[in-house]
C-alpha positions as CSV (number, residue, x, y, z in Angstrom):
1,X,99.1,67.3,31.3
2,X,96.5,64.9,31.2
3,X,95.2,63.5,27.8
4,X,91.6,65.1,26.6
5,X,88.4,62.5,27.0
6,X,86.0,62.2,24.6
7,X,82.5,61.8,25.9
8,X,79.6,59.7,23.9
9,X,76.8,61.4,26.1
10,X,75.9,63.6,29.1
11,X,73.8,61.8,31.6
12,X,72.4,62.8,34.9
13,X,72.9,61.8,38.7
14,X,70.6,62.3,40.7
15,X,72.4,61.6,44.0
16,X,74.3,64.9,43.7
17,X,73.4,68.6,44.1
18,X,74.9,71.5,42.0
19,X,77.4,73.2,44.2
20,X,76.3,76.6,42.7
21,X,72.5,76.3,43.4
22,X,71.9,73.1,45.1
23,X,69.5,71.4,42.4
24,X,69.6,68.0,41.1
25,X,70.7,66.2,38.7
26,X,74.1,67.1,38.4
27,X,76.3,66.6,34.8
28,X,78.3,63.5,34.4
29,X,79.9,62.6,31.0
30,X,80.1,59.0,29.4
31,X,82.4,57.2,27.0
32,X,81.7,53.6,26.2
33,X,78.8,53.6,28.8
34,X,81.7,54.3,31.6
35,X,81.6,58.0,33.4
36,X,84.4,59.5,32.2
37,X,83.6,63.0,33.6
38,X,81.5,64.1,36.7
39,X,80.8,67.8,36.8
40,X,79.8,69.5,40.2
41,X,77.0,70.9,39.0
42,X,73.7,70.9,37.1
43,X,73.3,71.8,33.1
44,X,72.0,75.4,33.8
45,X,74.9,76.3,35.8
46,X,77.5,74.1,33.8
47,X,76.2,75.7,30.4
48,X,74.5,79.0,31.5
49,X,71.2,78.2,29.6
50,X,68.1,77.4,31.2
51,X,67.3,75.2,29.5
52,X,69.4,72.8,30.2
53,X,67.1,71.8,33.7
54,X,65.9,69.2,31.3
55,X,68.5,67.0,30.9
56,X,67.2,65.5,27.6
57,X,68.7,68.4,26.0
58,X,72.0,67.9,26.9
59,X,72.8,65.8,24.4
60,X,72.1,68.2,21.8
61,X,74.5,69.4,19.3
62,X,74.7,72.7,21.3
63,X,76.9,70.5,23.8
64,X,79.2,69.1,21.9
65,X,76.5,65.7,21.5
């Protein structure tokens, strides 16, 4: 089993769509400034609240930031 990454922050990337709805930016996860985690899709479908179109709240403690 592979070891569990911390992440520092959730930051977005724009060059990818959501593979559930197709909207941009999707989730990536950073440790050290290095991705450590890319998600296939955005912070509404990857956390089921609305909210989380705006990616300045993913960071929140809501999310584990």
């Amino acid at each position: 089993m592979d070891p569990v990454t911390a992440i520092d922050r959730y930051e977005p990337d724009y060059a990818q769509q959501c593979e559930i709805c197709g909207t941009s930016p999707i989730v990536t996860g950073t440790r050290a400034g290095a991705v450590v985690y890319r998600s296939t899709m955005c912070g509404p479908c990857l956390w089921s609240e609305p909210k989380a179109a705006d990616p300045a709240t993913w960071n929140e403690d809501a999310h584990g930031g």
